[in-house]
C-alpha positions as CSV (number, residue, x, y, z in Angstrom):
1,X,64.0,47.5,-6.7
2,X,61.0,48.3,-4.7
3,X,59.0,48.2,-7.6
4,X,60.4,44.4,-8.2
5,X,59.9,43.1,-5.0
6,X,56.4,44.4,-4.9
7,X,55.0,42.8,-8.2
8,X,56.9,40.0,-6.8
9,X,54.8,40.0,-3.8
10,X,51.8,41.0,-6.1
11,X,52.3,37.9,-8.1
12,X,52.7,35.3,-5.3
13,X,50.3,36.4,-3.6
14,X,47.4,36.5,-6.5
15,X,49.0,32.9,-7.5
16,X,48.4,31.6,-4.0
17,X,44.6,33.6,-4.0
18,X,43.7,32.2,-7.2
19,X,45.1,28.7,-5.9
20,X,43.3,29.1,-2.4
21,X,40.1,30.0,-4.3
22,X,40.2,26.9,-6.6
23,X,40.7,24.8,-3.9
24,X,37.9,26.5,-2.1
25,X,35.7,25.7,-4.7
26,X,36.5,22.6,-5.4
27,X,35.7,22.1,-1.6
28,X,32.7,24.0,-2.1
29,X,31.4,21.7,-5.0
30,X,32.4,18.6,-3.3
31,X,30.4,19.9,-0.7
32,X,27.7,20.8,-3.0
33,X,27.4,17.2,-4.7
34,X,27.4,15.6,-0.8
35,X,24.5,17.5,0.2
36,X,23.1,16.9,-3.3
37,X,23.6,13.3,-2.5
38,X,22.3,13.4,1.0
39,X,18.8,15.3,-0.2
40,X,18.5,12.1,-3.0
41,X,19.1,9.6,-0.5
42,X,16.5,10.9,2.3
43,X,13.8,11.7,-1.0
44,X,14.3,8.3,-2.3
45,X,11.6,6.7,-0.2
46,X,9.7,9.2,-1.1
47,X,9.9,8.8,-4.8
48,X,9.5,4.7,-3.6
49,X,6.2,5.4,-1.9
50,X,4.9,7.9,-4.9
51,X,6.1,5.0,-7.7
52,X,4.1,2.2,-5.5
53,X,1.2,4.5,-4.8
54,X,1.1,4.8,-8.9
55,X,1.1,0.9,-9.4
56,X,-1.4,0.3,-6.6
57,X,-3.6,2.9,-8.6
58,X,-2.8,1.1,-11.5
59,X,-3.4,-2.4,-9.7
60,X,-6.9,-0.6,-8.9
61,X,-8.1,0.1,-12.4
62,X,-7.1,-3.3,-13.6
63,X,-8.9,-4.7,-11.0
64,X,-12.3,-2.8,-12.1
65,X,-11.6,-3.3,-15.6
66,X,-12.0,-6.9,-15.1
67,X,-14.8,-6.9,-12.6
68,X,-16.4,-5.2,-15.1
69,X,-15.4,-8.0,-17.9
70,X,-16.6,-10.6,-15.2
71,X,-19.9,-8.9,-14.9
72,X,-20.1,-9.0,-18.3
73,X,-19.6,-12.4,-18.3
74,X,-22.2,-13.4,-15.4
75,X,-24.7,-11.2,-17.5
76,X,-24.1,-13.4,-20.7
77,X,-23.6,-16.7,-18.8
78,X,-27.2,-15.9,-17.0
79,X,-28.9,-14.8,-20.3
80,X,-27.3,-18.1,-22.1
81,X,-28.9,-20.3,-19.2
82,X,-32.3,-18.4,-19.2
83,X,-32.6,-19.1,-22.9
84,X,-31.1,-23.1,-22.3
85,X,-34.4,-23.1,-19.8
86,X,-36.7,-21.6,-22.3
87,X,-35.5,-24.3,-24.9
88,X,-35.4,-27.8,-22.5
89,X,-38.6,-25.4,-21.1
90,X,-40.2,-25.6,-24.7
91,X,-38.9,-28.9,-25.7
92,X,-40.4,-30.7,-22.9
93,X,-44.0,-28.9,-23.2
94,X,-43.6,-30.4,-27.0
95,X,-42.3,-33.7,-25.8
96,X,-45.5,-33.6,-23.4
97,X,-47.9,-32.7,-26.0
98,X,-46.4,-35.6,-28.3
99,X,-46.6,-37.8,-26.0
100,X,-50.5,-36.7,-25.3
101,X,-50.8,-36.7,-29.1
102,X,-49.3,-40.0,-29.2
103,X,-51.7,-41.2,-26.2
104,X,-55.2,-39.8,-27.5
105,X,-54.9,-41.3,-31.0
């Protein structure tokens, strides 16, 4: 009878340990996921700063990419104009000397 009693005892008591320690960790990884949660929340300006520093930086190297395009561009547009002198340059001097030509004879 004592024998009975005791694994009795001995099963109640590991049902309600085994109960008690599911419910422990649940509580545990409840807990867990909160502080999880918290840690995301507080890094998530963070990650906002590092994700606007990366498009600035990005912003940056488009921005000398095309200053480099537009000096290009102010090279080539002041080489097309230097040779647009040279020609109305080189046109006029023959216009002149035509017109001397022209004059003398």
């Amino acid at each position: 009878m004592v024998t009975a009693v005791t694994a009795e005892l001995c099963t109640r008591t590991s049902t309600y340990v085994l109960s008690a320690w599911r419910e422990a960790t649940r509580h545990a990884v409840a807990t867990r996921e909160a502080i999880d949660n918290i840690i995301l929340d507080e890094l998530a300006p963070v990650e906002q700063v590092r994700e606007g520093r990366e498009m600035i930086d990005a912003l940056r190297q488009k921005e000398d990419a095309l200053a480099a395009q537009i000096e290009t561009f102010d090279a080539d547009i002041a080489e097309t104009i230097a040779k647009v002198d040279r020609l109305w340059s080189t046109r006029a001097r023959e216009q002149v000397s035509a017109y001397i030509h022209v004059a003398l004879v």
